[in-house]
N, CA, C and O atoms as a GROMACS GRO file, in nm:
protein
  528
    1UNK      N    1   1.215   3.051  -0.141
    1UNK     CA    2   1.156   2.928  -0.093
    1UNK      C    3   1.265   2.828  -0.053
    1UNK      O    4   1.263   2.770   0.055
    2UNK      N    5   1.368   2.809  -0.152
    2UNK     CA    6   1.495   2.749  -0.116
    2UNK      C    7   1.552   2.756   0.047
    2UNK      O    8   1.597   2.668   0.121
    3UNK      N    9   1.527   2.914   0.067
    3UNK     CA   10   1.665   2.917   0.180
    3UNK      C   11   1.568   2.893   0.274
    3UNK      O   12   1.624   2.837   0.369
    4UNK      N   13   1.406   2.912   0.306
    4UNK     CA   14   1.351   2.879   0.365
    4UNK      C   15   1.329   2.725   0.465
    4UNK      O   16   1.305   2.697   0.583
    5UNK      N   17   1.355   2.646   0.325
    5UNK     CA   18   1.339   2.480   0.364
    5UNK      C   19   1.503   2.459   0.386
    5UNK      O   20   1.540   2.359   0.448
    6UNK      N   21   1.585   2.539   0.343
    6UNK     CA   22   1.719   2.504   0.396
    6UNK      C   23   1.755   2.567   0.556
    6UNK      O   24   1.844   2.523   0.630
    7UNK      N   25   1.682   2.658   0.581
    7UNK     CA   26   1.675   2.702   0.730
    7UNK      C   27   1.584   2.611   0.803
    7UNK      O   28   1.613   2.573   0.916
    8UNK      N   29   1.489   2.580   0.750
    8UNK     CA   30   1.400   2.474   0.858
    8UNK      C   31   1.493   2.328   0.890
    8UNK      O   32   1.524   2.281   0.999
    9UNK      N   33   1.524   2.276   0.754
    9UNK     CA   34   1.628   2.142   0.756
    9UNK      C   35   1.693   2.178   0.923
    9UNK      O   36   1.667   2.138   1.036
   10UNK      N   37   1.808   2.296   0.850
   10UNK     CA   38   1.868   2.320   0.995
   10UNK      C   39   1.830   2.319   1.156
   10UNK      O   40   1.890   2.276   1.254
   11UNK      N   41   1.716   2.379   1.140
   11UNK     CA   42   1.633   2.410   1.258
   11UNK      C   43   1.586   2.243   1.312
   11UNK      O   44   1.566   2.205   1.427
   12UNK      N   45   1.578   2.179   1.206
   12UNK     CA   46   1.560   2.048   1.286
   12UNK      C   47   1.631   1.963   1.301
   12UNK      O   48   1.588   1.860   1.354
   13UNK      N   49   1.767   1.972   1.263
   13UNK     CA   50   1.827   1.947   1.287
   13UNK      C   51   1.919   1.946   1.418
   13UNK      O   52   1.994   1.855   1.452
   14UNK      N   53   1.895   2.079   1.491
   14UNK     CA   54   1.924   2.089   1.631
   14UNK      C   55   1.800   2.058   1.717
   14UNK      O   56   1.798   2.058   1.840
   15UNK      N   57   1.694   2.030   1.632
   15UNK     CA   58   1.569   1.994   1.754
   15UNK      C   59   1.596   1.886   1.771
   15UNK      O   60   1.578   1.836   1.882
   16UNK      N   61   1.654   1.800   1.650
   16UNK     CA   62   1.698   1.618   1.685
   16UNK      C   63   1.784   1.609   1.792
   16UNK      O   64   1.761   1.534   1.887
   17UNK      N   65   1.888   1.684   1.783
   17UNK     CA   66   1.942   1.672   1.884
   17UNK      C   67   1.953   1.720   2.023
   17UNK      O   68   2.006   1.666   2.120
   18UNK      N   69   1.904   1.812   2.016
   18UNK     CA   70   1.839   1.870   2.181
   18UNK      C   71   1.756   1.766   2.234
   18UNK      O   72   1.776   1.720   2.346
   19UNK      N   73   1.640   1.717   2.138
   19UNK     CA   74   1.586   1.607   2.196
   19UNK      C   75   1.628   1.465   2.219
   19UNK      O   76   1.562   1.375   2.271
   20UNK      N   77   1.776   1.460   2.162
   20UNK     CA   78   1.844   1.333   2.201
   20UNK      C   79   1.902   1.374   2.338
   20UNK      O   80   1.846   1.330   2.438
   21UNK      N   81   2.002   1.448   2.350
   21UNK     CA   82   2.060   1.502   2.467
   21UNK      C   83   1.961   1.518   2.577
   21UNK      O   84   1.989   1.470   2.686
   22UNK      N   85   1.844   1.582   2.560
   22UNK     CA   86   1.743   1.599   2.675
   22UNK      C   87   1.672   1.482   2.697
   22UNK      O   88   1.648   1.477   2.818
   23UNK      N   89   1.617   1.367   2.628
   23UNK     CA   90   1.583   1.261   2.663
   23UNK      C   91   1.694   1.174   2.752
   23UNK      O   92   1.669   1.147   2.869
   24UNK      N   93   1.827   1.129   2.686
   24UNK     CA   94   1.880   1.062   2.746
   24UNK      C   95   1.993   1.099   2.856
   24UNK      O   96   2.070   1.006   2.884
   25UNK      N   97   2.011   1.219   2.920
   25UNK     CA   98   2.106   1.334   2.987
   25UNK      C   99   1.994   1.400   3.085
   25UNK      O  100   2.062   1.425   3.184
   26UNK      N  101   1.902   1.428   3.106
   26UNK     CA  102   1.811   1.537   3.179
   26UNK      C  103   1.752   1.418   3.278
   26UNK      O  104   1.736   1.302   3.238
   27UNK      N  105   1.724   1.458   3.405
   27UNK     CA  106   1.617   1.415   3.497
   27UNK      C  107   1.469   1.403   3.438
   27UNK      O  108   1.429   1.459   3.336
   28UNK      N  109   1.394   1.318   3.524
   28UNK     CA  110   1.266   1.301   3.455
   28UNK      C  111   1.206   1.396   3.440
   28UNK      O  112   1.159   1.429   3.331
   29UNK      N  113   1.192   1.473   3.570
   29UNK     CA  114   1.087   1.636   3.549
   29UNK      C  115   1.178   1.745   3.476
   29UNK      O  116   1.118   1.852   3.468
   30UNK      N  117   1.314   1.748   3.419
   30UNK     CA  118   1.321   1.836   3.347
   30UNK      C  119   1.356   1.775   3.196
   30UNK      O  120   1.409   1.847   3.111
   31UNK      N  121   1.327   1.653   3.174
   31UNK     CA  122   1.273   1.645   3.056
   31UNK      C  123   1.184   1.629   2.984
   31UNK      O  124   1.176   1.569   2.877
   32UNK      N  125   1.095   1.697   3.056
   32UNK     CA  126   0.953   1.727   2.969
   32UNK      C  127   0.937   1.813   2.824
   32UNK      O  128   0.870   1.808   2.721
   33UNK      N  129   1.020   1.878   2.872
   33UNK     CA  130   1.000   2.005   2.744
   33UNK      C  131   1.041   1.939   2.593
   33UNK      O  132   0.985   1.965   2.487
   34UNK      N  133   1.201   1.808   2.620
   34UNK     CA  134   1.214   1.739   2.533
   34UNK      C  135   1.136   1.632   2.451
   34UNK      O  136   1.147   1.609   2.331
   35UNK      N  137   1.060   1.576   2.538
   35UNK     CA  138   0.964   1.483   2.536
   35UNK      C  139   0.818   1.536   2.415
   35UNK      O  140   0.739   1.474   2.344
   36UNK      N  141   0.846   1.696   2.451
   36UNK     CA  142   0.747   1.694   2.373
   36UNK      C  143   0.805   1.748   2.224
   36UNK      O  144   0.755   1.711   2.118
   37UNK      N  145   0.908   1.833   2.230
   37UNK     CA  146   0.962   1.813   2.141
   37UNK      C  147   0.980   1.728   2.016
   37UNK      O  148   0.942   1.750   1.901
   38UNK      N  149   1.074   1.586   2.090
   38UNK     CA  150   1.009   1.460   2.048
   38UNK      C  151   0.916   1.426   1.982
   38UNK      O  152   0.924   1.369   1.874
   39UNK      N  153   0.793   1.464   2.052
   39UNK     CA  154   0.712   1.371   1.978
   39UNK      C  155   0.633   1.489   1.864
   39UNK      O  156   0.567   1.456   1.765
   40UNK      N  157   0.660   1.625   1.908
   40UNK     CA  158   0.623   1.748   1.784
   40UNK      C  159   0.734   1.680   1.625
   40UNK      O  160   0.707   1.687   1.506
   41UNK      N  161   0.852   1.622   1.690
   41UNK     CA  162   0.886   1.578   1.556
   41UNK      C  163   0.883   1.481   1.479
   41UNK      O  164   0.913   1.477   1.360
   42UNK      N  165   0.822   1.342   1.597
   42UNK     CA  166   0.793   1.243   1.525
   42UNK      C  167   0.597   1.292   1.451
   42UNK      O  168   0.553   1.193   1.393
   43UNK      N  169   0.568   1.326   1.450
   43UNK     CA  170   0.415   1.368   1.406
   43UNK      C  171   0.490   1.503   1.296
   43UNK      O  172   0.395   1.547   1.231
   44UNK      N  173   0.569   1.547   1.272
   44UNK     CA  174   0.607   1.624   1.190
   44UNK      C  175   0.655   1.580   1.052
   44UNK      O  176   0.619   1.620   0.941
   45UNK      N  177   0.773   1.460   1.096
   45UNK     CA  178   0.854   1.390   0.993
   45UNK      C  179   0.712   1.284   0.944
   45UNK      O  180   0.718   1.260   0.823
   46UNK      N  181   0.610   1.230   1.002
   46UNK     CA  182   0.535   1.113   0.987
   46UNK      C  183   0.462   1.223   0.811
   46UNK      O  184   0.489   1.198   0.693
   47UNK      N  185   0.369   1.337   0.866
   47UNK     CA  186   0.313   1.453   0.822
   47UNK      C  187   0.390   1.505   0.681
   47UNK      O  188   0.321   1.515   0.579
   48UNK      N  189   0.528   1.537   0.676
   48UNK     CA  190   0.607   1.541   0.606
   48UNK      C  191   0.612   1.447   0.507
   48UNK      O  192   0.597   1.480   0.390
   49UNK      N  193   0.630   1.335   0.538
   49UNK     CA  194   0.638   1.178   0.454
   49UNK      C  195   0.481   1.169   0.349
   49UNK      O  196   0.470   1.150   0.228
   50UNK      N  197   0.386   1.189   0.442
   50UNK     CA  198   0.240   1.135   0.396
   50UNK      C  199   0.209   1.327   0.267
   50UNK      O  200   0.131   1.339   0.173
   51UNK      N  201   0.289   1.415   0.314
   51UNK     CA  202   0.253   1.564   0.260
   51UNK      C  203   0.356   1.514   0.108
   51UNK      O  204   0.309   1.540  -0.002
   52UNK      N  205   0.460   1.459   0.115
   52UNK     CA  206   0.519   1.415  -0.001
   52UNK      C  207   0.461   1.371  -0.143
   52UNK      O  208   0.480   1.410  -0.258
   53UNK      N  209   0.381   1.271  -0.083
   53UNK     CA  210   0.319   1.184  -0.130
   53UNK      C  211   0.253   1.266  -0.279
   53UNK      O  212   0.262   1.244  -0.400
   54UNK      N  213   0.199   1.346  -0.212
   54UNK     CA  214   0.078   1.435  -0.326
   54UNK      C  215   0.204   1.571  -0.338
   54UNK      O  216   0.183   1.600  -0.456
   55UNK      N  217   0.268   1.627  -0.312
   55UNK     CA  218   0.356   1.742  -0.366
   55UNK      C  219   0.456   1.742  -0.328
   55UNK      O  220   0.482   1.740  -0.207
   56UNK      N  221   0.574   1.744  -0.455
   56UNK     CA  222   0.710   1.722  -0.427
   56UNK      C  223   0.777   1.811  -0.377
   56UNK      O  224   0.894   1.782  -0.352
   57UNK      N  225   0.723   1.960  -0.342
   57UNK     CA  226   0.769   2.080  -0.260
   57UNK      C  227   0.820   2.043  -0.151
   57UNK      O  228   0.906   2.112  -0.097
   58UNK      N  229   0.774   1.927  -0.099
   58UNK     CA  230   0.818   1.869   0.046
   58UNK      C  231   0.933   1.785   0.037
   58UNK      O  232   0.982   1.736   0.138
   59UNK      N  233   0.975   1.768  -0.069
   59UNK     CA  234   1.140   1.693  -0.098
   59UNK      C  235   1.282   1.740  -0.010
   59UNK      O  236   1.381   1.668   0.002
   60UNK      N  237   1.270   1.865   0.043
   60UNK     CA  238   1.392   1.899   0.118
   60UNK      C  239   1.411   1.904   0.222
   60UNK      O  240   1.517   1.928   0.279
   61UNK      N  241   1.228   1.863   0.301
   61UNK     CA  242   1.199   1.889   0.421
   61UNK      C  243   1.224   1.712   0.470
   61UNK      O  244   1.256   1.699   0.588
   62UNK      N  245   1.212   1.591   0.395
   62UNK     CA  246   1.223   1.465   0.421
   62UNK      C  247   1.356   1.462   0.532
   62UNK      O  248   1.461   1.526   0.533
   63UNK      N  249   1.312   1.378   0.605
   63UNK     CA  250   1.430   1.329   0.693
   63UNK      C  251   1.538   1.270   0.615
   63UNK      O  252   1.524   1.202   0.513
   64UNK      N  253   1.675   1.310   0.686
   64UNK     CA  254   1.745   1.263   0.614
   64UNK      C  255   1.766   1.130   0.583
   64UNK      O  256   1.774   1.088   0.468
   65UNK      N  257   1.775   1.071   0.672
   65UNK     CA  258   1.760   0.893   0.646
   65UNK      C  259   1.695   0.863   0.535
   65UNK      O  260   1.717   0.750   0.491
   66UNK      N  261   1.613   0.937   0.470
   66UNK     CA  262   1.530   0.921   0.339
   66UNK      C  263   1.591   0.926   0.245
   66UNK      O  264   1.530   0.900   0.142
   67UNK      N  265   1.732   0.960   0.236
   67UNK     CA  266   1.841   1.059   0.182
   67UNK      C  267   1.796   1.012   0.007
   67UNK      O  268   1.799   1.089  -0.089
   68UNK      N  269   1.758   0.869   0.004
   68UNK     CA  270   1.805   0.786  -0.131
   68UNK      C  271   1.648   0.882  -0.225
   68UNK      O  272   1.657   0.922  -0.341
   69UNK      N  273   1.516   0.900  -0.131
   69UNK     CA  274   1.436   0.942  -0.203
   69UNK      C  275   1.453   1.089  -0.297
   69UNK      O  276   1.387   1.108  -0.398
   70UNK      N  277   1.534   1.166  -0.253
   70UNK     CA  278   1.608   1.265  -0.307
   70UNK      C  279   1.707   1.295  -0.437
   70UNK      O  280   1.738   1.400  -0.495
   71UNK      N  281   1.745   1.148  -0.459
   71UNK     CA  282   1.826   1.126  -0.561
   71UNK      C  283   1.770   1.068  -0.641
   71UNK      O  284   1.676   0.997  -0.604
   72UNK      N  285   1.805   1.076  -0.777
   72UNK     CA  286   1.766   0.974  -0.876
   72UNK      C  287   1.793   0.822  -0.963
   72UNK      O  288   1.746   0.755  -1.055
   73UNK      N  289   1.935   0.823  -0.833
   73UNK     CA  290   2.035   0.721  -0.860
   73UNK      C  291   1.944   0.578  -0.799
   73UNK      O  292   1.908   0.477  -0.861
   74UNK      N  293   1.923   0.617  -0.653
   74UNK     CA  294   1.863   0.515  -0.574
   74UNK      C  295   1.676   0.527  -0.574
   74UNK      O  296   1.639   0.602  -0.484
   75UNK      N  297   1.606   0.490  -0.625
   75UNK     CA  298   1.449   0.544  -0.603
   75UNK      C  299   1.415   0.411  -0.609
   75UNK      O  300   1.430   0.358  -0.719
   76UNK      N  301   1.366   0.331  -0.502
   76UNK     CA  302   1.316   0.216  -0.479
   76UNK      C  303   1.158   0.261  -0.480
   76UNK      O  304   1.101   0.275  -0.371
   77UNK      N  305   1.066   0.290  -0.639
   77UNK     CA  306   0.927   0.366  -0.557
   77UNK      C  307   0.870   0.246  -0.602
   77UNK      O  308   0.910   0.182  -0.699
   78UNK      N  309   0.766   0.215  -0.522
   78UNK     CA  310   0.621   0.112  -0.578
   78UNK      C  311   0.569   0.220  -0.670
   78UNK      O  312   0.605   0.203  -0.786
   79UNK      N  313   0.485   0.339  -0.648
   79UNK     CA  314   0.401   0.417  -0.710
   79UNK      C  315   0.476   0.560  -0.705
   79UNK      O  316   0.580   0.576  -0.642
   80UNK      N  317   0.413   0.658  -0.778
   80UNK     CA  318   0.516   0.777  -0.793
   80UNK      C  319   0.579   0.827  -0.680
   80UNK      O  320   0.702   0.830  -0.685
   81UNK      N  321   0.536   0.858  -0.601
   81UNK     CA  322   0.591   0.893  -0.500
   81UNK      C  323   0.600   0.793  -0.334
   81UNK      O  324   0.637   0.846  -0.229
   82UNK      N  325   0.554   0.632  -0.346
   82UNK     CA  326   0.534   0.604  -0.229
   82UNK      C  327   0.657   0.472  -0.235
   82UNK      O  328   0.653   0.380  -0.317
   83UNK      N  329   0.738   0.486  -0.156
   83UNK     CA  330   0.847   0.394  -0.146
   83UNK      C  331   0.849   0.325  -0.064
   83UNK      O  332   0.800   0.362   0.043
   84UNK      N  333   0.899   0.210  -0.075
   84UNK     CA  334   0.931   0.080   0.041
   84UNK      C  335   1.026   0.169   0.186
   84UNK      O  336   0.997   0.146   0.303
   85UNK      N  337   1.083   0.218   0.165
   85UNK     CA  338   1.193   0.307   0.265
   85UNK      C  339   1.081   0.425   0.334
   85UNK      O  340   1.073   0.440   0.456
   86UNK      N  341   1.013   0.491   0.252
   86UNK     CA  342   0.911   0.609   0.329
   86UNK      C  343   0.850   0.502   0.415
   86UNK      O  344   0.886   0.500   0.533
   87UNK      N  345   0.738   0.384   0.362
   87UNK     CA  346   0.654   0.323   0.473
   87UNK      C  347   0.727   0.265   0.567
   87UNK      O  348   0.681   0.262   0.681
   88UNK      N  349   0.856   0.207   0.541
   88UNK     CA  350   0.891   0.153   0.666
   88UNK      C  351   0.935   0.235   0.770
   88UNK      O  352   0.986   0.193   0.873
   89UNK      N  353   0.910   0.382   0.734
   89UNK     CA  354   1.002   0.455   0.858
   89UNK      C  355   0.898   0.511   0.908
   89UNK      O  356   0.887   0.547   1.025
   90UNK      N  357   0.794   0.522   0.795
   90UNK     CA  358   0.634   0.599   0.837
   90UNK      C  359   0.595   0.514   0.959
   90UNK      O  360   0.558   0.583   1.055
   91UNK      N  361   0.594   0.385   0.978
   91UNK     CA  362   0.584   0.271   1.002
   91UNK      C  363   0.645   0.292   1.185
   91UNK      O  364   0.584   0.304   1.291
   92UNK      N  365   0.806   0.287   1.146
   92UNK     CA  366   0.908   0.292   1.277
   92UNK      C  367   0.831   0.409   1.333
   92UNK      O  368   0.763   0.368   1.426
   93UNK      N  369   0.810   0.563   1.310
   93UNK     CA  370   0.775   0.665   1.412
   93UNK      C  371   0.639   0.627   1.452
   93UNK      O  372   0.603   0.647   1.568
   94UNK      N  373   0.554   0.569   1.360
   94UNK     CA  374   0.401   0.568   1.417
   94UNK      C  375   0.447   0.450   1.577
   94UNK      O  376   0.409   0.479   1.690
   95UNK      N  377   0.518   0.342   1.551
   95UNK     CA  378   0.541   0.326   1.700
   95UNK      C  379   0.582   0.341   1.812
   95UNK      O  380   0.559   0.299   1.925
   96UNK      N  381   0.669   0.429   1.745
   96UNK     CA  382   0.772   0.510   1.824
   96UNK      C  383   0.675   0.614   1.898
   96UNK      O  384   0.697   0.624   2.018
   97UNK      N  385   0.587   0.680   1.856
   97UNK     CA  386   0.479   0.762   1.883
   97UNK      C  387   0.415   0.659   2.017
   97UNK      O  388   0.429   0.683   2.137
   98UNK      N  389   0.352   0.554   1.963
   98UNK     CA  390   0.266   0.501   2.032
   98UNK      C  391   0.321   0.413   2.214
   98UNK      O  392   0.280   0.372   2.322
   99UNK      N  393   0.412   0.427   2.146
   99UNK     CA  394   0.570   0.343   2.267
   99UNK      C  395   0.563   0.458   2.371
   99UNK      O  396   0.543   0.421   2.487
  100UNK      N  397   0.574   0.583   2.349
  100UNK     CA  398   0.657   0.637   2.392
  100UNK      C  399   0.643   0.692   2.537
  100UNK      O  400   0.734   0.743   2.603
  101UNK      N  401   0.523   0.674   2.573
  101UNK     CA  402   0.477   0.750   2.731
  101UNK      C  403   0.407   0.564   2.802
  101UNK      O  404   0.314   0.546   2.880
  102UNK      N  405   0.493   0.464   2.738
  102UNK     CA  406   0.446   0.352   2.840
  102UNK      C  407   0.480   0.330   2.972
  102UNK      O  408   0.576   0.398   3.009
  103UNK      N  409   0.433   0.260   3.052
  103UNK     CA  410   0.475   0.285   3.184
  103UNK      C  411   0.582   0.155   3.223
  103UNK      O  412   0.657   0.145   3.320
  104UNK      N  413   0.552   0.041   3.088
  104UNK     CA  414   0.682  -0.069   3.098
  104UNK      C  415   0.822   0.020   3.097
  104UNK      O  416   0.852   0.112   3.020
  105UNK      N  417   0.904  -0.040   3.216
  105UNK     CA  418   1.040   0.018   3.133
  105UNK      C  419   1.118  -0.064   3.102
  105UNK      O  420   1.241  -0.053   3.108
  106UNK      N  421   1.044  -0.173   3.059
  106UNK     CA  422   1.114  -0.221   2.891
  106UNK      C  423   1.112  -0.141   2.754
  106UNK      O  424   1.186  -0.102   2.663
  107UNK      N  425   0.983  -0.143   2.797
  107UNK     CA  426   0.922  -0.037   2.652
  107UNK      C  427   0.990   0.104   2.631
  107UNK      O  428   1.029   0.157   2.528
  108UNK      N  429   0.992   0.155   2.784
  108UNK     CA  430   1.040   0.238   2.733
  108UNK      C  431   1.166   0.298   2.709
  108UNK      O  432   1.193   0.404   2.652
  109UNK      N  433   1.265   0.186   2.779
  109UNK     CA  434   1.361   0.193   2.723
  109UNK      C  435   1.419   0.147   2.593
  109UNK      O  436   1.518   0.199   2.542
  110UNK      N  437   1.348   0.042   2.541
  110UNK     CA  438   1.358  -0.008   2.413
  110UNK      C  439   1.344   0.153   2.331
  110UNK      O  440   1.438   0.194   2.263
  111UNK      N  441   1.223   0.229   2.347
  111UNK     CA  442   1.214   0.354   2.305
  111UNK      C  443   1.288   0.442   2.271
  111UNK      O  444   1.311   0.502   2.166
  112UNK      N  445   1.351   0.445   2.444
  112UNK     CA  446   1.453   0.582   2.392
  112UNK      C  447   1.575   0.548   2.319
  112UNK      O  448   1.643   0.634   2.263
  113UNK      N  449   1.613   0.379   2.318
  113UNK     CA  450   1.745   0.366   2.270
  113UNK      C  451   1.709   0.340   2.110
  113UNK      O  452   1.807   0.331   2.035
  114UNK      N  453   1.574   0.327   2.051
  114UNK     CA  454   1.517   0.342   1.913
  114UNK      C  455   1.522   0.456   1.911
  114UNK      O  456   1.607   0.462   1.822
  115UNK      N  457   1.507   0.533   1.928
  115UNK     CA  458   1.459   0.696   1.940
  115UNK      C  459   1.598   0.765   1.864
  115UNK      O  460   1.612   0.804   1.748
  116UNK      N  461   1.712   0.763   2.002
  116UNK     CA  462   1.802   0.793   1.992
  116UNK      C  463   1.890   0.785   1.864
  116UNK      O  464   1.957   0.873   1.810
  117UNK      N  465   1.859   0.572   1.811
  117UNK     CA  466   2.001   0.611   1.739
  117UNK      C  467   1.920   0.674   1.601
  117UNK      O  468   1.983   0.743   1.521
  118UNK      N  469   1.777   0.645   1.581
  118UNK     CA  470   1.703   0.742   1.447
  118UNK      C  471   1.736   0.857   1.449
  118UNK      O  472   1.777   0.882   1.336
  119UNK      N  473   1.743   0.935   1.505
  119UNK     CA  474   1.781   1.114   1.521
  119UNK      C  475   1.898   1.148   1.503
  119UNK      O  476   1.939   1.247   1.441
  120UNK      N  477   1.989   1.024   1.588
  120UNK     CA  478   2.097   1.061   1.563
  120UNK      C  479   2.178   1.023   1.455
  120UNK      O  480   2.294   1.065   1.452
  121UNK      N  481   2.134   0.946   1.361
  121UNK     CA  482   2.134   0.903   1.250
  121UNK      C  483   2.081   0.993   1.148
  121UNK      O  484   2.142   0.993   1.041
  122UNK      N  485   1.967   1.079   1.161
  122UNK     CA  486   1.906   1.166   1.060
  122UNK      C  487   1.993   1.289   1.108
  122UNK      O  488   2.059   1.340   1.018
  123UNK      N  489   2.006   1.346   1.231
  123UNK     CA  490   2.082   1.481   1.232
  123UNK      C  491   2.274   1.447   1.192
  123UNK      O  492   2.347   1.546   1.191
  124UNK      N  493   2.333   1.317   1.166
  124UNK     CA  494   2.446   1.314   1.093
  124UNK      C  495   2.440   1.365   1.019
  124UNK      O  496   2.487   1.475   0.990
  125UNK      N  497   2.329   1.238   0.923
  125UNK     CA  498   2.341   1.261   0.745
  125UNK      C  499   2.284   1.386   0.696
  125UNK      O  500   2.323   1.432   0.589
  126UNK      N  501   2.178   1.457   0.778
  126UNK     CA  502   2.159   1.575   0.775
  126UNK      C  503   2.257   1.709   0.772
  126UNK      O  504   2.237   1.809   0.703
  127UNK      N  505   2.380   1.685   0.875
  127UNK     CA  506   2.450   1.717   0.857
  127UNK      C  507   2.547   1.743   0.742
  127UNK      O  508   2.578   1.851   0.691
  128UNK      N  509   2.595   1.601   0.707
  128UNK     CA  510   2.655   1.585   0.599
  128UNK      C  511   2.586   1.609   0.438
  128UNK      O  512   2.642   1.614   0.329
  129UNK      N  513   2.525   1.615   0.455
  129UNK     CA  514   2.398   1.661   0.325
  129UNK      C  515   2.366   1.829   0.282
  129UNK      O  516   2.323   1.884   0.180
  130UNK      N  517   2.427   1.893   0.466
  130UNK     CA  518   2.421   2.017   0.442
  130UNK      C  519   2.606   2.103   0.409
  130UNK      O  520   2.630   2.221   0.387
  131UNK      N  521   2.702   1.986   0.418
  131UNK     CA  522   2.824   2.022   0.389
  131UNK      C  523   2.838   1.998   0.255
  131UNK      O  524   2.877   2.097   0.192
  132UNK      N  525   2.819   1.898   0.189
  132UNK     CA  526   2.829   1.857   0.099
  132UNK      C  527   2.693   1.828  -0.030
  132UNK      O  528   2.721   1.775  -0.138
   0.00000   0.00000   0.00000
């Protein structure tokens, strides 16, 4: 079960970033495939967060940015499992979701440059979480 959720970690870990590179690097019509990507992982990590909640099996699958819920040093929880740090990020993708196919391009650039530095922020520490 271990190497399982340690192979998926990985696996999304290059989906973060394919979908950073293909959002902000690719033409419009060939970044579709990223786009959906994208948003398969913001509805994944959201799913993940709320699947926590009720079973802690889902502890390795958390985004990394969550990093502190993992430890026992840092646990900012209101209730057993629901933290000030999970809702606010539950929070950031549900708009990030809802942002994301607007036709402002304010919006949607505000989007991709939110988008961007979250992923690329979770596939670091993700990184570093899997070296160390």
């Amino acid at each position: 079960m271990t190497n399982t959720l340690a192979f998926l970690s990985i696996l999304i870990i290059f989906m973060r970033l394919y979908s950073i590179f293909g959002i902000t690097f690719l033409t419009e019509g060939k970044a579709k495939f990223a786009e959906r990507i994208t948003i398969f992982l913001l509805i994944f990590e959201i799913s993940i967060i709320l699947l926590h909640l009720f079973f802690n099996s889902f502890r390795p699958l958390l985004p990394p940015i969550l990093i502190f819920l993992k430890t026992t040093q840092y646990q900012f929880f209101m209730l057993k499992n629901i933290s000030v740090e999970g809702i606010l990020y539950i929070i950031s993708d549900i708009t990030l979701l809802l942002t994301f196919n607007f036709t402002s391009d304010t919006a949607k650039s505000f989007n991709r440059i939110f988008l961007t530095y979250t992923f690329l922020i979770n596939a670091l520490l993700g990184i570093i979480t899997l070296l160390f």
